[in-house]
N, C-alpha and C positions, 0 to 999 in steps of 0.2 A: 504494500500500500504506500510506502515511503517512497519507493521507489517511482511509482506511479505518478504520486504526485510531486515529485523533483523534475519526473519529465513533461508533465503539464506547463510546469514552473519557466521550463529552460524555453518549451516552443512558444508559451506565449509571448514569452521575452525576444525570442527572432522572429515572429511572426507577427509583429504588433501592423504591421505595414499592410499586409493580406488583408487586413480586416476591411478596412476602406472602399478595396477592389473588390473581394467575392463575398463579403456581408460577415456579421459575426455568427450566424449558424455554422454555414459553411464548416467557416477557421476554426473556432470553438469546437463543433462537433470534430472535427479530423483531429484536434489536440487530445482531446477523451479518448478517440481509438487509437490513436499515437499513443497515450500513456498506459491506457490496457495491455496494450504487444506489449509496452516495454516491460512491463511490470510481468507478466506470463512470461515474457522472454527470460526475464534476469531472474526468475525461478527456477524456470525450465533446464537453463543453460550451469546454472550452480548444480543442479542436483545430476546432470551428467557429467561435470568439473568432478563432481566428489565422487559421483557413485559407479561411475560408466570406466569400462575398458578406455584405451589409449585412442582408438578414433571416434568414440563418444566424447571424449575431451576434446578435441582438437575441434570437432566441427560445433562445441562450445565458447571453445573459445574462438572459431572463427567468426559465429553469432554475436557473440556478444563483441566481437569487434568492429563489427561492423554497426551495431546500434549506438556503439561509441564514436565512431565514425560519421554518422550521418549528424546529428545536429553542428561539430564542427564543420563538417564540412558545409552545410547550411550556410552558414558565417563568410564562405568564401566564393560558393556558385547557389544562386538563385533558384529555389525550385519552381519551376515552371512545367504544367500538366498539356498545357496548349503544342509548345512543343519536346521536342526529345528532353526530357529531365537528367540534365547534367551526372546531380548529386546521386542519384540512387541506379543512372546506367554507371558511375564508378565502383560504385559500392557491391554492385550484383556483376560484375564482370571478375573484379577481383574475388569476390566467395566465390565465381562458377568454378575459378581458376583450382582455388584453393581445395574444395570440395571436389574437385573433379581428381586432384592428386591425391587425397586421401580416399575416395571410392578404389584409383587403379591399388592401392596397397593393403588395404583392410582385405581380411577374411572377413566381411561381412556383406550382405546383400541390399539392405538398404541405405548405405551412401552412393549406391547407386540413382536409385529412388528422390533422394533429397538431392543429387547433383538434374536430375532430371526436371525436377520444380524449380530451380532455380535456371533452368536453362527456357523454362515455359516462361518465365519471368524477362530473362531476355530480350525472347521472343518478344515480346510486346513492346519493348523498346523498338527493335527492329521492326515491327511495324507503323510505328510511328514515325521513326524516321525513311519509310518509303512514303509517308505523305500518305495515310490512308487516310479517311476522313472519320476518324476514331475518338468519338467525344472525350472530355478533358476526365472527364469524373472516369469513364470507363476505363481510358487507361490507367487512372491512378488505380482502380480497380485491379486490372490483368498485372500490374507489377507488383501490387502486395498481396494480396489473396493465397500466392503460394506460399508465403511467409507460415502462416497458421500450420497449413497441412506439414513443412521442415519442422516447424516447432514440435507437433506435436507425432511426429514419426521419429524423434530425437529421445523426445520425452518416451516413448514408446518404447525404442531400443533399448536404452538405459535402463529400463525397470528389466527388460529381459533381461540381460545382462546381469543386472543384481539377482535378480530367481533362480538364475541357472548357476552364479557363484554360492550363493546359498545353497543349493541342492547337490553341490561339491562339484560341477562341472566343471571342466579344466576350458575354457575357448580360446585360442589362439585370435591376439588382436591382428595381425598379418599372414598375408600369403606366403608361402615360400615360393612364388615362380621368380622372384628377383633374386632371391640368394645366392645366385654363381660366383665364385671369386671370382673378386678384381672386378666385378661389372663393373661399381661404381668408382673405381679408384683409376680407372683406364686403362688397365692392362687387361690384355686379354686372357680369356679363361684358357687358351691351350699352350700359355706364357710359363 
């Protein structure tokens, strides 16, 4: 709830200017579901921090860096829904990046899944920028909406993860198809 409402606190404070232009329903209401994510997110994202295997962490912390990210960045590109939104194709290009290196190395199946939402998320960027004639609200729509379903396929994973280390399973957080010596070192494996 702190949480929640510190992110209320920060958007109303960069967002005082929006009010003017799209009214205070608009602004206000988006700052409400702004601070709800954040507040679901910095729950969600702690309790795979603490309780999740090695790529339940990282794609925590790569969540939560990106929430950290977005209102600075705010501060220095203008969100704009009318056309391609600067701050949030930075922010979801880097997680795709991010999340897409962690999907190739995890033994697991769904950072597949969340690298896939966040590429639907993209998507919408990129149709944007081909000039579709894609209302403002709808896009803001198609680039957060997959936020929820990561969040809570995150939150999902993690609680597995805990049941099955309760129940004494052993799960390997990595694949071993990279493991050949020297891949990464540059020498060749028949060196």
């Amino acid at each position: 709830m702190v949480t929640s409402a510190l992110v209320a606190l920060v958007f109303g404070v960069t967002l005082r200017d929006a009010v003017a232009v799209y009214g205070p329903l608009e602004v206000y209401g988006g700052i409400a579901r702004s601070a709800f994510y954040f507040g679901l997110a910095a729950g969600g994202c702690t309790y795979a921090i603490r309780c999740g295997g090695m790529p339940e962490r990282l794609i925590g912390i790569i969540i939560l860096s990106g929430l950290i990210a977005d209102p600075l960045l705010h501060q220095f590109l203008q969100v704009r829904f009318a056309r391609v939104d600067p701050t949030h194709l930075l922010i979801d290009s880097v997680s795709f990046i991010a999340f897409l290196a962690v999907s190739l190395r995890a033994h697991r199946f769904w950072p597949l899944w969340l690298s896939a939402f966040q590429l639907l998320s993209l998507g919408a960027h990129g149709a944007k920028a081909m000039n579709l004639s894609i209302h403002p609200v709808v896009y803001s729509a198609m680039t957060v909406a997959w936020s929820y379903g990561m969040l809570f396929l995150l939150i999902g994973a993690t609680r597995y993860h805990q049941r099955s280390r309760a129940r004494g399973e052993m799960r390997k957080s990595w694949s071993d198809f990279s493991r050949r010596p020297g891949r990464w070192r540059g020498v060749s494996p028949n060196a």
